[in-house]
C-alpha positions as CSV (number, residue, x, y, z in Angstrom):
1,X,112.5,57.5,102.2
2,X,113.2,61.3,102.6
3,X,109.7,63.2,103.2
4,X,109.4,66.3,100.7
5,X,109.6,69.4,102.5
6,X,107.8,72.6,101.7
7,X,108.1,76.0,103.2
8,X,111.7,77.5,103.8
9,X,114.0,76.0,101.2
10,X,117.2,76.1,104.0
11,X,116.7,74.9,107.6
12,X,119.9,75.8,109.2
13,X,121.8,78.9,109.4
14,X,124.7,80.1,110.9
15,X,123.3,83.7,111.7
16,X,126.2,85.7,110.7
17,X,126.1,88.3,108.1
18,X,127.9,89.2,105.3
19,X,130.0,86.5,102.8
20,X,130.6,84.6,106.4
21,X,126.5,83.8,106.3
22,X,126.3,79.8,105.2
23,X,122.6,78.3,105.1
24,X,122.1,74.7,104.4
25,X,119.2,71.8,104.7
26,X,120.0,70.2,107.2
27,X,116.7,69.2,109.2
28,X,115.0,66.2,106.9
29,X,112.5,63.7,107.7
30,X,112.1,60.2,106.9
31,X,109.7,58.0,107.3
32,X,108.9,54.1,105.6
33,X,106.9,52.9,102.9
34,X,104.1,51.6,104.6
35,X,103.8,54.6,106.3
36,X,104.0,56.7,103.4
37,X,101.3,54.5,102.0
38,X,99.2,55.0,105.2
39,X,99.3,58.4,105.0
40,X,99.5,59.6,101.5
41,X,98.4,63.4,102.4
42,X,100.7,63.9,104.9
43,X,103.3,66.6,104.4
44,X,106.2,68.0,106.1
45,X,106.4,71.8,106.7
46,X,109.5,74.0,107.6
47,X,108.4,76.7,109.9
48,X,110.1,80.2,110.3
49,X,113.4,79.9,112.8
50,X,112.4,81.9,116.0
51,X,115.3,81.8,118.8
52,X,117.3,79.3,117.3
53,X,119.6,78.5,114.5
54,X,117.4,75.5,113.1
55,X,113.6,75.8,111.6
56,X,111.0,73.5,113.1
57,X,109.7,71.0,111.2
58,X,105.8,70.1,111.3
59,X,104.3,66.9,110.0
60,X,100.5,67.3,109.6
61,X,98.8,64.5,108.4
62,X,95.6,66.2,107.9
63,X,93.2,64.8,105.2
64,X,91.6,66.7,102.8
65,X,87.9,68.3,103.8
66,X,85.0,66.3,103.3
67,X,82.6,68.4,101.4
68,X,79.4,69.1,103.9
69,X,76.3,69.0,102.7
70,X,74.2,72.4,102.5
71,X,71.3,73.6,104.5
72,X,68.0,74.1,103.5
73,X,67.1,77.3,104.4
74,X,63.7,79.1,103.2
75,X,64.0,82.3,102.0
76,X,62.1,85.2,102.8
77,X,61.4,86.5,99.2
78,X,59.5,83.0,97.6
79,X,56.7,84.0,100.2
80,X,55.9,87.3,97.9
81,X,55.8,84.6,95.0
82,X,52.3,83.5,94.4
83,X,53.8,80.3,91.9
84,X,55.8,78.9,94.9
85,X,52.3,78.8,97.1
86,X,51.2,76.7,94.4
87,X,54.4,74.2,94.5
88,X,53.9,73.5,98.0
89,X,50.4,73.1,97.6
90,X,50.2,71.1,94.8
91,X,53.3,69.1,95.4
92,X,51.8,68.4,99.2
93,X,48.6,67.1,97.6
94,X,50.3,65.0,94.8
95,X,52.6,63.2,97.8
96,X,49.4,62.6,99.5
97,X,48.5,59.8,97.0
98,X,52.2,58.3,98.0
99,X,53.0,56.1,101.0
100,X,55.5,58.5,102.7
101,X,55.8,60.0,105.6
102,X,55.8,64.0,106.9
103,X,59.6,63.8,106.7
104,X,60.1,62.5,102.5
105,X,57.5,64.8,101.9
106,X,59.2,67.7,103.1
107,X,62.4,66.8,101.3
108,X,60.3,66.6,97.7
109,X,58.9,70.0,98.8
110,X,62.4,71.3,99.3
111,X,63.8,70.3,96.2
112,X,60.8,71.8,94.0
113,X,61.3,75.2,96.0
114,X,64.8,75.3,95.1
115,X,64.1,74.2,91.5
116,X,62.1,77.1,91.0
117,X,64.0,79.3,92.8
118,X,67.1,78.9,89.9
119,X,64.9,78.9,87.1
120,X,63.3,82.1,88.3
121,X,65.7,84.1,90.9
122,X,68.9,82.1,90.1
123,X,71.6,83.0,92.7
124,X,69.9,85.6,94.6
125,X,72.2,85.4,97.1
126,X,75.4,85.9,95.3
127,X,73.3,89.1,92.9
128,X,72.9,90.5,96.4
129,X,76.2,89.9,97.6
130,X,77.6,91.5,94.0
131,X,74.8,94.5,94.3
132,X,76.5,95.2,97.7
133,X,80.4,95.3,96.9
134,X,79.3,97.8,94.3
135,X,77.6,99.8,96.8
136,X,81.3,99.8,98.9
137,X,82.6,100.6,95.3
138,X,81.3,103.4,94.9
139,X,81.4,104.4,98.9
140,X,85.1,104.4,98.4
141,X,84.8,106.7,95.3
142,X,83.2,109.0,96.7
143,X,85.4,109.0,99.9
144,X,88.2,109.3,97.8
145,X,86.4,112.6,96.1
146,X,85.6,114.5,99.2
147,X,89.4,113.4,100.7
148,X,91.4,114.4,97.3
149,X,88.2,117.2,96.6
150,X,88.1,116.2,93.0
151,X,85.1,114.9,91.0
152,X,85.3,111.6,88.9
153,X,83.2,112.7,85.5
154,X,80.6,110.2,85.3
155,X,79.9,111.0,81.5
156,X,83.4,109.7,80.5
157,X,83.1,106.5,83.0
158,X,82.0,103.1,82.5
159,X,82.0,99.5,83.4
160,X,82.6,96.3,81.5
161,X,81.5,92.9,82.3
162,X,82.3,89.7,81.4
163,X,80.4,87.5,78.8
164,X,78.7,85.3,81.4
165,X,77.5,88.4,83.7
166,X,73.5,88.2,83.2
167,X,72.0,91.3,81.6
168,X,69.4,91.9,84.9
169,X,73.0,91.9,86.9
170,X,74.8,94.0,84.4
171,X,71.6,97.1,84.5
172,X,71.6,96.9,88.2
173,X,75.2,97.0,89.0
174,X,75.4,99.9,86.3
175,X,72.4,101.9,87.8
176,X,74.2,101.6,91.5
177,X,77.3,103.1,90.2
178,X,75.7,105.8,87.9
179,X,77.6,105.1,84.7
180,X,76.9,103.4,81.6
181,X,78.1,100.0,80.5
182,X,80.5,99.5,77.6
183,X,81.3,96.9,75.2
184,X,84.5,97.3,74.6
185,X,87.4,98.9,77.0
186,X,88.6,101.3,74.3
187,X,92.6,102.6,74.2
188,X,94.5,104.1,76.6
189,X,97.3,106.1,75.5
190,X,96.8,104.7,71.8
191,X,97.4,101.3,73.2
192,X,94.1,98.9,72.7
193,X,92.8,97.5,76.2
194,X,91.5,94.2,75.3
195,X,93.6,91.6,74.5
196,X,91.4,88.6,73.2
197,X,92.6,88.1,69.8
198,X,96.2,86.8,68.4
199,X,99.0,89.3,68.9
200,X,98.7,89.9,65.6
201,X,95.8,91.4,65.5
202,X,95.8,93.0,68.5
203,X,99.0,95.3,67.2
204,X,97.0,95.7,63.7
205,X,96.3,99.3,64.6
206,X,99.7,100.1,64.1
207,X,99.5,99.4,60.4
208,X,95.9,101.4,60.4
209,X,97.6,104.5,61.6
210,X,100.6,104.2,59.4
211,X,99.1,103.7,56.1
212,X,96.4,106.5,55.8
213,X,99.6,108.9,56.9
214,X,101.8,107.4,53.7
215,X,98.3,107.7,51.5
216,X,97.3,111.2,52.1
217,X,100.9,112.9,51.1
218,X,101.7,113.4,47.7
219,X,105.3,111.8,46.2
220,X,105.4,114.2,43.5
221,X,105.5,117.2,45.6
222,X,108.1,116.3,48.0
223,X,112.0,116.4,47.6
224,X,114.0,113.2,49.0
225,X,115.1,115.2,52.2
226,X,111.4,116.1,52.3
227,X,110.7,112.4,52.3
228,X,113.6,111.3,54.9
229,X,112.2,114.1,57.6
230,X,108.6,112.4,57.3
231,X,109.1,109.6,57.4
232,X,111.6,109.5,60.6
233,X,110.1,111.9,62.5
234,X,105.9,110.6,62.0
235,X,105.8,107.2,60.3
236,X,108.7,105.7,62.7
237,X,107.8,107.5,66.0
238,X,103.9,106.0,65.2
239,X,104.8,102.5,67.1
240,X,107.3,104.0,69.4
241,X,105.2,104.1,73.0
242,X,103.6,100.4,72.2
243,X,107.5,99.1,71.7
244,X,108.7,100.4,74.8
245,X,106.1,98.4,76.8
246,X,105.6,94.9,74.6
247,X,107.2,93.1,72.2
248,X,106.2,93.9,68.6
249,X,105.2,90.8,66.2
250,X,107.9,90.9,63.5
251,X,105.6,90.7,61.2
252,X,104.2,94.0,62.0
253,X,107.7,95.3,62.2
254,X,108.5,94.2,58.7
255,X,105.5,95.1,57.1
256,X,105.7,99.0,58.5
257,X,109.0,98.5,56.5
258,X,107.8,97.7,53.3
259,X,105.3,100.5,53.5
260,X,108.2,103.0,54.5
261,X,110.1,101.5,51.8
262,X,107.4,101.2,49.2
263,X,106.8,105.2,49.8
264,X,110.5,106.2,49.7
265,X,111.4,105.0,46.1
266,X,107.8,105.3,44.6
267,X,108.1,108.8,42.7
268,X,104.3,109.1,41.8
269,X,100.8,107.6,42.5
270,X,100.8,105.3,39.4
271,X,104.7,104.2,39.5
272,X,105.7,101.8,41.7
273,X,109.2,102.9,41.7
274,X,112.4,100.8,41.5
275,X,114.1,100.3,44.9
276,X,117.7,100.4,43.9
277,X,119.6,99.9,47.1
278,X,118.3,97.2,50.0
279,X,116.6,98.0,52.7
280,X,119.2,96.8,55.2
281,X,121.5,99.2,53.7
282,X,119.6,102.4,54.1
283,X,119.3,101.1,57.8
284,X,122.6,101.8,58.5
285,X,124.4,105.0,59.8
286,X,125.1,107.7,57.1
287,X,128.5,108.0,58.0
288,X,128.3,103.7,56.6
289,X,126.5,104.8,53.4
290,X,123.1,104.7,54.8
291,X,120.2,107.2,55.4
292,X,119.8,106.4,58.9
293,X,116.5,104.3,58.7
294,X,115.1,102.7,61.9
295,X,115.9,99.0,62.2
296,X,112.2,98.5,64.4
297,X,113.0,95.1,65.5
298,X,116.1,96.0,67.1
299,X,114.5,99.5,68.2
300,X,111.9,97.5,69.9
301,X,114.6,95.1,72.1
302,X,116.4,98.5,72.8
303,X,113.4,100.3,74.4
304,X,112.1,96.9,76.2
305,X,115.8,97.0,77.8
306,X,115.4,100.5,78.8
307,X,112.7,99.1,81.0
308,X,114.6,97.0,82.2
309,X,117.4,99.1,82.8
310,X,115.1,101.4,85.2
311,X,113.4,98.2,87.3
312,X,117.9,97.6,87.9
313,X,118.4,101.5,88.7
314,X,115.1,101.5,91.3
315,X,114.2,98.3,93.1
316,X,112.1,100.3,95.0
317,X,109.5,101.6,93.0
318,X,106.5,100.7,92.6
319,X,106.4,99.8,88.9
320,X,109.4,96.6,90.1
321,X,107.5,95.7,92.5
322,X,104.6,95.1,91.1
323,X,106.6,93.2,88.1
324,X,108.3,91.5,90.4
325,X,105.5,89.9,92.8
326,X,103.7,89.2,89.6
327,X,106.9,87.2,87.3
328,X,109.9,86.8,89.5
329,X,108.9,86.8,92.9
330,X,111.8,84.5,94.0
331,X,114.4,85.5,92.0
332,X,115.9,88.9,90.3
333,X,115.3,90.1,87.1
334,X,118.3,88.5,85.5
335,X,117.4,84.9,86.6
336,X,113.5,85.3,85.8
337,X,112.0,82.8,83.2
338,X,108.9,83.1,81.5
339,X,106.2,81.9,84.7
340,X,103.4,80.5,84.6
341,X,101.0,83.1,84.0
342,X,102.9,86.0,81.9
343,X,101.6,89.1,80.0
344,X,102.0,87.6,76.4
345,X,101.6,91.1,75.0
């Protein structure tokens, strides 16, 4: 039976360059069932090629790790403790009554130490550990400051942690970097940073920012051309930045629609207005008999193809490869599926 290979896909190659360069898999290894069944972790590798037109194969049969079992150490900081005095002493004296011996003793000590050690300290080591990286965090910051000789502003800083962060963690961590701790990420450049909710309502600001706009100007007082100019130039352009970087639910899109609809036949506050033409109409081009509307679903593809268009035009920046380490790391853009891990907004 042929022995799965991992590592380079091709293990022979004719070295040339060009449309005259031909690689194929040629190297395999075999082995039989019994064997395969005597070793059921082992694996064959295909190194790198180095001096020679054929990559090495290596068969390890190496079995996973056994999982060692931790040492007890004592740590410094129970001695400062007066309750852990007690534990020894009182979990010493209670052993005493018992038929063991200095060794089983010790081991009951042990594990009432570490006992109260979690309840109390929990992982000291890894708070310390934690308390540290943020002291390297903010060593680089200030590096960065006296290299670059700018100042970060402190009062419009923060740091967000995660729900399961403890709260004695979360003060400290925020005291050793100097700024305060926030609930919530805020926007950046009108786009919401936290993405824990359905798409839906994540891209719910949208409709927030549209609809106060369409309530606060008056039908009465403005002409139709009046209408047309608003409507393209502030209602429309509202959602343009989000739809050049994410896909748009269509049910936002359609909804924005009914609202720029709604307000384009309504002729006062009380009077719904009657909407004599379809909306698909007044999406087309004048010159078609349409008022030249913005179609937002098919406005959104175009701008996410703009995108596109640029990670084509510059393989070397950084903004395709970043996408591409991340989504299509062994393919191009043209051949990349979905992945297993992709940005869903």
């Amino acid at each position: 039976m042929d022995l799965e290979c991992k590592g380079c896909s091709f293990t022979w190659s004719n070295k040339r360059e060009g449309e005259n360069l031909v690689k194929k898999r040629l190297d395999r290894a075999f082995c039989s069932l019994q064997w395969r069944v005597t070793y059921p972790e082992a694996e064959c590798i295909a190194l790198s090629a180095i001096g020679s037109d054929h990559t090495p194969l290596l068969i390890s049969l190496a079995q996973p790790k056994r999982r060692k079992r931790k040492q007890f150490k004592y740590e410094a900081y129970w001695t400062d403790d007066a309750e852990c005095k007690t534990i020894v002493r009182d979990t010493w004296n209670e052993l005493a009554l018992h038929d063991l011996n200095v060794m089983e003793k010790l081991q009951q000590v042990q594990q009432q130490l570490i006992q109260r050690s979690k309840s109390k300290f929990g992982h000291a080591k890894k708070r310390i550990t934690w308390l540290k990286e943020c002291q390297n965090l903010a060593d680089i910051l200030n590096q960065y400051c006296f290299a670059s000789s700018q100042a970060i502003n402190l009062n419009k800083s923060g740091i967000y942690f995660s729900k399961g962060c403890p709260t004695a963690l979360k003060r400290n961590m925020a005291t050793a970097l100097r700024v305060p701790e926030i609930t919530k990420t805020g926007k950046y450049l009108g786009i919401p940073l936290d993405w824990e909710h359905s798409k839906k309502d994540m891209f719910a600001w949208i409709l927030a920012r549209v609809n106060p706009k369409l309530d606060s100007w008056k039908e009465k007082l403005l002409s139709k051309e009046g209408k047309e100019i608003l409507l393209k130039a502030v209602i429309q352009a509202i959602p343009q930045y989000a739809m050049s970087i994410f896909k748009i639910p269509i049910s936002i899109c359609k909804a924005i629609e009914r609202k720029v609809a709604s307000f384009w036949w309504k002729s006062n506050e009380k009077n719904a207005g009657i909407h004599w033409k379809k909306w698909d109409l007044l999406k087309t081009r004048k010159s078609e008999g349409g008022l030249g509307f913005k179609d937002l679903q098919i406005f959104n593809t175009t701008m996410l193809a703009k995108q596109m268009w640029r990670i084509i035009q510059n393989p070397d920046s950084l903004l395709t490869k970043i996408l591409k380490g991340l989504y299509y790391s062994h393919c191009d853009i043209w051949n990349a599926g979905r992945g297993s891990r992709p940005s869903w907004g």
